[in-house]
N, C-alpha and C positions, 0 to 999 in steps of 0.2 A: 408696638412695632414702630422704628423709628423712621422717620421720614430723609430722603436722603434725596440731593438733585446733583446732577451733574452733565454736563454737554461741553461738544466738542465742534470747534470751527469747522465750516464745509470747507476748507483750502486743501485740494490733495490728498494724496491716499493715505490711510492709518498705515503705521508702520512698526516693527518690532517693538521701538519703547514705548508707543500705545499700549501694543500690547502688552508689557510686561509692566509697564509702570502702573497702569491706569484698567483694562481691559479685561483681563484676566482676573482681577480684584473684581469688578461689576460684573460676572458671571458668579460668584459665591455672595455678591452681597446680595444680589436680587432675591437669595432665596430665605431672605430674614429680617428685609426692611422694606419697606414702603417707598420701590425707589421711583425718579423720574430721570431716563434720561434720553438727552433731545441734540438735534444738531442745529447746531446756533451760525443759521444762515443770516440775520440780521448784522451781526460781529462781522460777517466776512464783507460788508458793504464796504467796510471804512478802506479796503483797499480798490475797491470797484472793481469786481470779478464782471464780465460780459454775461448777458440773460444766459445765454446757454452752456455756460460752464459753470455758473451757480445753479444751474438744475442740475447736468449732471454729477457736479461734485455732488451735492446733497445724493441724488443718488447710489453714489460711489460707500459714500460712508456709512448711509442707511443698510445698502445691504451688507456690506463689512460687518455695522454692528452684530448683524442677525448670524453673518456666516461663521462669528465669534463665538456664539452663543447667547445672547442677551437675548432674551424670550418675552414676545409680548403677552405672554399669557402672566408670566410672572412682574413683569414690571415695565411702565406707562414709557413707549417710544416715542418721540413726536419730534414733526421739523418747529422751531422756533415761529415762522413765520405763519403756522397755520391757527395760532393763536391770540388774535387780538388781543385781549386782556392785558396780553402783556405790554406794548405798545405805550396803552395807556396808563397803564401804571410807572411804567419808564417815563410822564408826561409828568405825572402827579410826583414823581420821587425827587426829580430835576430842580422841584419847588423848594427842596431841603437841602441839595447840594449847591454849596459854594464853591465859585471860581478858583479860589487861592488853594482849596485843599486837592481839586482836583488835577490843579498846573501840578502841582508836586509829588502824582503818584508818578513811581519807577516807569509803569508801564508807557505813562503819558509822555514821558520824557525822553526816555531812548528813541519810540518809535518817531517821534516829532525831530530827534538829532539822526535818523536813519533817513527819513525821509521830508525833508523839510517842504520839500513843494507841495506835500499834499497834508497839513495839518488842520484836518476837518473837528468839526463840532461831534463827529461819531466817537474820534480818537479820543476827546477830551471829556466827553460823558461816556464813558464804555465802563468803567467802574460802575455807574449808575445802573448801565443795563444789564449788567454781571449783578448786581446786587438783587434787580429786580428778579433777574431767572430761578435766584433762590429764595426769597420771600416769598414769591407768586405763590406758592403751594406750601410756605412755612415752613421749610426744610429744617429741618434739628441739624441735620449734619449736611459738609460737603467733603468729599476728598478732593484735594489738589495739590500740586507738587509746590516746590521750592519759590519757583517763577512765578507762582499765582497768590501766595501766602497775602500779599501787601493788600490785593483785591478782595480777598473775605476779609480781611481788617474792615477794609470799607463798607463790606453788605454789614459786618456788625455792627458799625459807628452809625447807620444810615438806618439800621432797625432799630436802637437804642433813642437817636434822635427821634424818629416818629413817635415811637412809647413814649416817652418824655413829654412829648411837641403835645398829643392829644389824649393823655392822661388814660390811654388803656395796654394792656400787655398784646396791642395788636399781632406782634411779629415773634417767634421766640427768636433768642440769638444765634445763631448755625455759629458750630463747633467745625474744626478740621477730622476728618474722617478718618481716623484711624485705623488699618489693614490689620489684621492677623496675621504676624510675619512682616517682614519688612520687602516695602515695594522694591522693586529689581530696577536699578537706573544700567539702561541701558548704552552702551558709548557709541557715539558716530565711528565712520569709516575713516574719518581723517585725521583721525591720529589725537583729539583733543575734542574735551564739551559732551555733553548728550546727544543722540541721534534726534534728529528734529527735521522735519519738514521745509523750513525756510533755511533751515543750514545746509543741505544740498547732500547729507551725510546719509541717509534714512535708507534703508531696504526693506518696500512695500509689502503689506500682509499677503497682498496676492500679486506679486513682481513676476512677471515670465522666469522660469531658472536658467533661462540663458543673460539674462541679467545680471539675477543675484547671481552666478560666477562672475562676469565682468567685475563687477563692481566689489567683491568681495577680496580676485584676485591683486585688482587697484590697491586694498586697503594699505593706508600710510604702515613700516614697519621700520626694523633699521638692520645692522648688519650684523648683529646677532652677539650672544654674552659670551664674555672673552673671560669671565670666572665662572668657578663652581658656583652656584647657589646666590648665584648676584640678585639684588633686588629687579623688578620687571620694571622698564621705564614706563612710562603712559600710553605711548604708542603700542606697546607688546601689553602692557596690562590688557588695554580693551580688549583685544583679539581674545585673550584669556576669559574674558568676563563673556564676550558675545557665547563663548563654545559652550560656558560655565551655564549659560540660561538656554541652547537648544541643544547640546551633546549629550549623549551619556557619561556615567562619570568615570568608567572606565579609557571612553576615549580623551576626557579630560586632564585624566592623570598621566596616560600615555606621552602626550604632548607636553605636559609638566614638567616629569623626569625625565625628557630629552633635552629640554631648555636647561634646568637644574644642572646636567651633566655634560652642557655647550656641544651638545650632539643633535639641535633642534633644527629640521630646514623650513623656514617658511615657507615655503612654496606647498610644502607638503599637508601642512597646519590649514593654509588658506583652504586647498582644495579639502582635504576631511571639512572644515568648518563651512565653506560650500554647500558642501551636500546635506550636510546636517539642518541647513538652513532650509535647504529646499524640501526637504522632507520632513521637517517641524511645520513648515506653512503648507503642504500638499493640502493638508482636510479641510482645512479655512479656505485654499484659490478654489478649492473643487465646489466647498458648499457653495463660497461667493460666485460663481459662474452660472450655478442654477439657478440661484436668488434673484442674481440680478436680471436674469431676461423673464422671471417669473411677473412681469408690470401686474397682474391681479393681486397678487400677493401683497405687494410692495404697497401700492393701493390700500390695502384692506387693512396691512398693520397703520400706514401712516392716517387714515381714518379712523382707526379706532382707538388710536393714541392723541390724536386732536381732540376727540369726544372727552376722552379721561383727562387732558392734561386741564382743558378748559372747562368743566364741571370744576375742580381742586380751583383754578385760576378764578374764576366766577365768584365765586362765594368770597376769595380774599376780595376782590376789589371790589365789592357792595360793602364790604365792612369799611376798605379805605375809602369809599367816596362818600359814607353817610357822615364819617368822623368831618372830612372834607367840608363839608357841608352842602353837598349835592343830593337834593332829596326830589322825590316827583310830586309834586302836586295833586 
């Protein structure tokens, strides 16, 4: 069974491309690998979230996960922060990266040209701490999208130098995790990019539906094909592709052959594709409503996913500190 890690920022609520890129895939992989996944509240410092909106985001996403399906019975939940281990090893790993390789990741660079007043020491070692959340427990595999590809380069360079550094197969190398079927990229509301959290585009897993109308009826379109069978510009593709991951496919074709036949009204598209929305996420807001005011619950998994994650985290870092040369007397 293959060991498999992956976690997601506390910033904000998961939303459709979670779910369809990433989400959805970690409900069938749980039930065939060894997996860990965690919400990586330490990542979310480098913007400086206020105490009480880093609890309850972690909250937020905690119970999402669960109201998605990720079962603690089947595979180890935990918040990042309830695990020391890790900490330290992000301490001990920092010893083997250098400045010049870290100034030149993608990640480091935009975020430092987005926001230049706040380029902290979290921004510019976050590779490191991404590397460690997967070594911590020897992950064989990670899935990650397009945007992350450069940062498991990193966890692989940075397990390979350690093996090298002290002459043992400490770490295996994490592979990119490969879906059965290809992930669903799902498109933002404006017209261009993927739906994303910080791009202002996203429609929450558990969004009120007087919302997701608003915001659906907003979405960017144009004034409609002036041929038979024209190709769909970008703006009209997403719209296509959002119905294509929560319609049936009878309403999908419906909506198809009226565009194809320059007989398509938007306004009509948005509302069916509305409602389809609202009613593809009904079972996830209704589970996440229970979840989350269930505080025993919430409790019991994020304790018993602490225990498990730091048992797996433990035994790595006695092997890296003995190599280290940290021995007790």
């Amino acid at each position: 069974m293959n060991t498999v890690v992956s976690g997601i920022r506390s910033t904000g609520n998961l939303h459709l491309g979670n779910y369809f890129g990433a989400i959805k895939n970690f409900v069938q992989m749980q039930n065939d690998n060894n997996c860990f996944f965690f919400i990586a509240d330490w990542h979310s410092l480098t913007t400086h979230p206020t105490p009480a909106d880093l609890h309850l985001n972690v909250k937020q996403v905690l119970a999402e996960y669960l109201a998605c399906g990720i079962d603690p019975e089947k595979a180890t939940i935990y918040v990042q922060s309830d695990v020391p281990e890790i900490p330290e090893l992000y301490l001990l790993m920092n010893m083997n990266a250098y400045l010049g390789e870290l100034e030149r990741t993608t990640s480091f660079k935009d975020k430092a040209r987005k926001s230049p007043e706040n380029v902290n020491a979290g921004l510019l070692t976050y590779p490191v701490l991404m590397a460690v959340d997967i070594l911590i427990h020897k992950a064989e595999y990670v899935p990650v999208g397009k945007d992350q590809e450069q940062n498991l380069e990193m966890a692989r360079k940075f397990a390979k130098r350690f093996n090298n550094t002290y002459g043992e197969e400490t770490f295996p190398i994490p592979k990119s995790y490969s879906f059965t079927g290809e992930s669903v990229k799902i498109p933002g509301l404006d017209g261009s990019g993927k739906m994303g959290k910080s791009e202002g585009n996203a429609i929450g897993l558990v969004e009120d539906p007087k919302d997701i109308r608003k915001k659906v009826m907003k979405a960017v379109s144009d004034s409609g094909p002036t041929e038979m069978n024209q190709e769909k510009p970008e703006v009209i593709q997403n719209l296509f592709s959002l119905m294509d991951a929560v319609s049936t496919k009878d309403t999908y074709d419906f909506f198809n052959d009226k565009y194809n036949n320059c007989e398509v009204r938007y306004g009509d598209l948005k509302k069916q594709l509305a409602e389809d929305i609202i009613n593809f996420t009904a079972p996830i807001r209704e589970r996440f409503l229970d979840i989350s005011q269930d505080e025993a619950y919430l409790r019991k998994v994020t304790q018993q996913g602490a225990e498990q994650a730091r048992e797996s985290a433990a035994k790595t870092l006695a092997e890296v500190r003995r190599l280290f040369g940290f021995r007790k007397f």
